[in-house]
N, C-alpha and C positions, 0 to 999 in steps of 0.2 A: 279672064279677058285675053285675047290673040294678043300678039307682039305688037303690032302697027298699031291699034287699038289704041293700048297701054304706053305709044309712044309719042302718041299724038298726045295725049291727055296728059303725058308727064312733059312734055316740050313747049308744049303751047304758051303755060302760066310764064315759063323761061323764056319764051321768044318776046312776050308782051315786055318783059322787065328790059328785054336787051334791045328793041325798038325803041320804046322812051327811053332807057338810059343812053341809048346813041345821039337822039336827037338833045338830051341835055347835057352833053359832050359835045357837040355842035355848036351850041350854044355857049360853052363855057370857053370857045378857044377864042385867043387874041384876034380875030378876022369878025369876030361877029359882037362875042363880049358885050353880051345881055347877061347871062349869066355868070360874073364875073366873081371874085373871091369877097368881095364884099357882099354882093348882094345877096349871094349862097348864103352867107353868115347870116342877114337877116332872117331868110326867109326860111333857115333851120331854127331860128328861135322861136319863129311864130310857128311850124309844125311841132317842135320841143313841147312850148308851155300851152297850147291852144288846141291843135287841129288833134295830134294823137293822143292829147287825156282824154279829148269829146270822144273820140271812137273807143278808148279803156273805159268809159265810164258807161256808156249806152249801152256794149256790147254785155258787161256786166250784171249791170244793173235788169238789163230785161230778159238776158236769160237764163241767169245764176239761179238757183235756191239750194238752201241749205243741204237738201239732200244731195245736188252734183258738187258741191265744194265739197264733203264730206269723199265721196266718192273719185275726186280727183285725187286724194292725200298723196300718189304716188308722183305726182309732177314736179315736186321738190325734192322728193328723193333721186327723181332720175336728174335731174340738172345738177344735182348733186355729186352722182355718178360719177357724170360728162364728164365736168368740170376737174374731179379727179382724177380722172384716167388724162386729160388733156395735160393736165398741172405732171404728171408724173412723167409721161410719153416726153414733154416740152424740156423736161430738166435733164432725161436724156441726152434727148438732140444736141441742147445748148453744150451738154460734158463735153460731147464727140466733135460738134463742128465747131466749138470753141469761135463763135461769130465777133468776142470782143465784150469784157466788163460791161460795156453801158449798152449792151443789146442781150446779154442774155437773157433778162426778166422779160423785154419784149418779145423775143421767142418763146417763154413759158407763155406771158399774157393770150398771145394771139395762140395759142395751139388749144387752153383750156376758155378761154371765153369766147364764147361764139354769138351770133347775128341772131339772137333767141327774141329778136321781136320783129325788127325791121320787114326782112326777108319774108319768114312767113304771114306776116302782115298782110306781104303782095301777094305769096301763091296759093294759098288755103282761102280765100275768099275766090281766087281764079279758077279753083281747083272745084269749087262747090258751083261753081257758072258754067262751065265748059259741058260740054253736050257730049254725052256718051262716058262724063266721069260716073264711076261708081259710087262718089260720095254724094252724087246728084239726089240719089233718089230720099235720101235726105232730109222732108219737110225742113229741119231748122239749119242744114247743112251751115247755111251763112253764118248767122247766130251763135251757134255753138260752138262752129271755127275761129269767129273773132274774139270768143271769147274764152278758148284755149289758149291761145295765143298773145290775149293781153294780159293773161295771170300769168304766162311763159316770160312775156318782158317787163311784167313787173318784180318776179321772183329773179327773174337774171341779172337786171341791175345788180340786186343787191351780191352775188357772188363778185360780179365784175367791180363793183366800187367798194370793195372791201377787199379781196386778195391780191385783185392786180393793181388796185390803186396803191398798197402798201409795196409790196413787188418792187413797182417801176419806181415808187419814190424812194426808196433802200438804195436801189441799184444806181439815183441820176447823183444821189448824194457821196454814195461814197466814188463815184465817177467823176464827181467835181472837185471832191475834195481831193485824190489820187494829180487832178488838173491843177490845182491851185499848188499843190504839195512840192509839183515837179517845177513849177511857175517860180515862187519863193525861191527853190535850189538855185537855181540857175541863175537867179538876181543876185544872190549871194556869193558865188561863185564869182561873177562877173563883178561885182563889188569888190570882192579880196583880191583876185587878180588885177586890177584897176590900182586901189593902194599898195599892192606889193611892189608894182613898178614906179610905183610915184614916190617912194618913201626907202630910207634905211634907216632902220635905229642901231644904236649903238649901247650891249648891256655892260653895264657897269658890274661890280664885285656886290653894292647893296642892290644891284636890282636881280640878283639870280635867284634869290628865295620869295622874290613876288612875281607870282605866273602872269598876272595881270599885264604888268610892265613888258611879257614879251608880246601882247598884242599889238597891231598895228590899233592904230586911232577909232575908224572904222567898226572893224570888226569887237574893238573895246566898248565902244559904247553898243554894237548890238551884244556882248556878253551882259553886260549890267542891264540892259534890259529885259534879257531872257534869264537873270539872276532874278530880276522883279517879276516877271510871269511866272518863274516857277515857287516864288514864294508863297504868290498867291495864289494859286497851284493846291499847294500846302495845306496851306489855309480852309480853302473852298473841299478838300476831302476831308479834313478832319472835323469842317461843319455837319453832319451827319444831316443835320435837321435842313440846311440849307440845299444839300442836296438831293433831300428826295423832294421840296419843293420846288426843283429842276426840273427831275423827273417828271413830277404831277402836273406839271405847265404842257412838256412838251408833248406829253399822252393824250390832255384837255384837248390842247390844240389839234392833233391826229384825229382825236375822235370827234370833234366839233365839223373837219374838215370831211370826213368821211361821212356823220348824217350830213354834213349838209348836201353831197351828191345824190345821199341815196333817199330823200327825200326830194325826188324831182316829180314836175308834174306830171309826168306819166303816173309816177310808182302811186303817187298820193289819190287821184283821179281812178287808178284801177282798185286802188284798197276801198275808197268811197263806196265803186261801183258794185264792190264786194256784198260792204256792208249794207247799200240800199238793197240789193238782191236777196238776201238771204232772211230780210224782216222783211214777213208780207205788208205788213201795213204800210210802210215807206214805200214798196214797191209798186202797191195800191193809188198811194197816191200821185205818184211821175208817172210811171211806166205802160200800164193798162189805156186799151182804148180812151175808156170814159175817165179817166184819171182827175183832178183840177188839176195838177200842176203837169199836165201832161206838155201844154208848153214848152218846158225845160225839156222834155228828153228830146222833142222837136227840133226846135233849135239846136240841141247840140247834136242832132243826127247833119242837119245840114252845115255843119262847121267838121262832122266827121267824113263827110264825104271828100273833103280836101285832102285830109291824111294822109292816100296814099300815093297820087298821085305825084303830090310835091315832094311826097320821100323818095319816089325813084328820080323826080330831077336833080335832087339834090347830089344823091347817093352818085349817079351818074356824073353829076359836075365836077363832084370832089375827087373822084376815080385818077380824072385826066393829069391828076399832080402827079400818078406812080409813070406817069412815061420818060417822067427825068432823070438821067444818068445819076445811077448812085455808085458809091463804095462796098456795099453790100454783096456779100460773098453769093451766089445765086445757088450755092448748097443751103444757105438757108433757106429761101424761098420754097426750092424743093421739098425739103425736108418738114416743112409747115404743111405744105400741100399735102403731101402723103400720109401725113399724122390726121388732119383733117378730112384730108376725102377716100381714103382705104382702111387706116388701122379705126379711125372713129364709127365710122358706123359699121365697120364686123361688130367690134362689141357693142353699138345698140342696139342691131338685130337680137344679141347674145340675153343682153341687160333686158329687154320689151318681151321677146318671146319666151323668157324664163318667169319674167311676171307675169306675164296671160296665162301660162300654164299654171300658176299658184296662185291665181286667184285674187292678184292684184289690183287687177283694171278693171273699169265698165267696158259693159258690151258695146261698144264703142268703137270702128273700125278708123274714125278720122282724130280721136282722142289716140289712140293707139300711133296712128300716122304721124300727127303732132310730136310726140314723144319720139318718134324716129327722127322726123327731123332737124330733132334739137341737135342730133349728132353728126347733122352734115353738115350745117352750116360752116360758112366762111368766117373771120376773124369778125369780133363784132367794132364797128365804128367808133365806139366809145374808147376802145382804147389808145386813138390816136386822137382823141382829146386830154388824154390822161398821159401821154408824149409830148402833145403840145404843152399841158399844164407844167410839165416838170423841163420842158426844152433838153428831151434829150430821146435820139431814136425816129426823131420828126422826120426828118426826108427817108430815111429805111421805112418807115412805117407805112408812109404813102406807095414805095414801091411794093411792098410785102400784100396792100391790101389794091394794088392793080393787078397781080397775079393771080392771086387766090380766088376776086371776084370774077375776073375773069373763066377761070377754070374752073368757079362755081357755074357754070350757063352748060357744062356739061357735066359733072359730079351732081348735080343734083338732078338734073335731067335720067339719068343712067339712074342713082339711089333711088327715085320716088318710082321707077317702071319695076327696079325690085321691091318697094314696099308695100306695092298696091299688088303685085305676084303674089307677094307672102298673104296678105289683108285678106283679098278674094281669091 
């Protein structure tokens, strides 16, 4: 395809997302405040549990079968990839620009997990509509994109609520505890200093051999009580048995907390749509014209066509929190940017074009596309629920993901005019 061509086609999907996302920036500022932080919140829950499982489960279900699951096996290994080279590049950064204890795991977070449903959600179905695309010619272009795409964010949760949910909880913990640590000192300090001026003792001949007796008051009753925490101290290590039933608590609870993420209704809704697709008989009975229960894939087509829509108002509304002045060193920012939209996709060119040549992939030029743009994307939004969850990195996080998406409306714009270069 010529240049103009190919830049019309790769601009376009991006101008749509950045027309409605302006207009639900519009909407979300204090002058108009329709779209306000509360509301946002609802009406992410209802796209969450509702509109985007309908579109993972339809897309699925009707044009999965056993043979293209089979045939896609390499989409987990390439997010797999990603996700490593992000995790590795990310722990760099954080050595070098040293951003501060309770930000460096959000710097790995945001470098290795990426926007592996939202995003493409909106441009691969744009991308199959747009007039003079190459993937147009496509009979199931639609179909087959959204349903790359919804096995892409259901497979990425699970990277993202598993490495970076442990990451960022490691990191807010021992970032409080460092907080609380320095907090205690300093009350103690201000406490001995307080009775050293208030007080003088006077040691006697029998009080030299009791250390006790040179304490002030104070500071005597805090020894005798950290006499009694370290006793039992003691005690609770040389219970052997009662400590690994610590252990075993707090691991239950990690991992109780962790399915519970990654079992959301997206993931669960794309696995269904999995399983109805690849057993004809199930897919016989919803999916097909004549079907009985074809009902159900109706309905939820029309609960899926809300999807996307509401995800770019949303995505848009929530944007407008990174325009507030942070602390944030803006070599971070940079330094996410570059890892994400330069070093990331050299090596998914690298990673894609070495498995097409080995025989990796289906003959697939928008399957292949899909997989490239897992490694452009911008940080994925989850993770600033996973900031919010642990309150720590929250106001950095919002400004880290107003620059990136921002500069995502031309890094991906420039990547898909080289990927569709490469493709055709």
């Amino acid at each position: 395809m010529k240049f103009w061509s190919l830049l019309i086609v790769a601009w376009m999907p991006i101008l749509e997302v950045l027309l409605i996302g302006s207009v639900a920036a519009l909407l979300a500022t204090s002058y108009i405040n329709i779209l306000s932080p509360e509301a946002r919140k609802h009406v992410n829950k209802i796209v969450f549990a509702v509109f985007v499982p309908a579109l993972s489960f339809t897309c699925l279900a009707e044009s999965v079968t056993l043979k293209d699951l089979i045939s896609w096996w390499f989409m987990p290994v390439n997010l797999a990839i990603t996700f490593s080279i992000g995790v590795a590049l990310g722990w760099i950064a954080a050595k070098i620009i040293i951003p501060g204890s309770h930000l460096q795991s959000l710097v790995i977070a945001c470098c290795s997990g990426g926007n592996w449903g939202t995003l493409p959600l909106i441009i691969v179905p744009a991308l199959c509509s747009e007039p003079g695309s190459p993937f147009q010619k496509a009979s199931d272009c639609d179909s087959k994109g959204l349903s790359y795409v919804s096995l892409s964010l259901a497979l990425g949760n699970i990277f993202i609520w598993t490495h970076n949910y442990c990451v960022i909880e490691r990191s807010a913990k021992i970032h409080k505890g460092r907080f609380m640590k320095n907090s205690d000192l300093s009350k103690i300090r201000d406490a001995d200093l307080e009775s050293s001026e208030a007080s003088c003792y006077v040691v006697t001949e029998e009080d030299k051999g009791n250390y006790e007796t040179l304490l002030p008051p104070s500071t005597k009753a805090d020894f005798e009580e950290q006499k009694s925490k370290n006793d039992t101290s003691v005690d609770a290590i040389t219970n052997s048995r009662g400590r690994f039933q610590e252990i075993w608590n707090i691991f239950k609870k990690n991992a109780e907390d962790i399915m519970e993420f990654l079992l959301t209704p997206p993931t669960i809704a794309a696995f269904i749509g999995l399983f109805v697709g690849v057993i004809p008989t199930l897919k016989s009975l919803i999916t097909v014209e004549d079907a009985p229960l074809r009902v159900i894939q109706s309905s939820l087509k029309i609960l899926a066509n809300a999807a996307i829509p509401c995800t770019i108002l949303i995505l848009g509304g929530n944007l407008t929190k990174g325009i507030q002045r942070s602390a944030l060193k803006p070599l971070v920012v940079v330094a996410i940017t570059v890892i994400r939209y330069v070093f990331l996709p050299i090596c998914g060119i690298g990673v894609v074009t070495g498995a097409d040549k080995l025989g990796f992939l289906p003959e697939s030029p928008l399957f292949k596309y899909v997989l490239l743009i897992q490694f452009t994307v911008p940080p994925a939004m989850s993770i600033g629920t996973i900031a919010q969850l642990f309150e720590v990195g929250e106001e950095e996080c919002s400004v880290i993901f107003f620059w990136t998406y921002l500069i995502a409306a031309v890094a991906l714009t420039v990547w898909s005019m080289v990927y569709m270069s490469i493709l055709f």
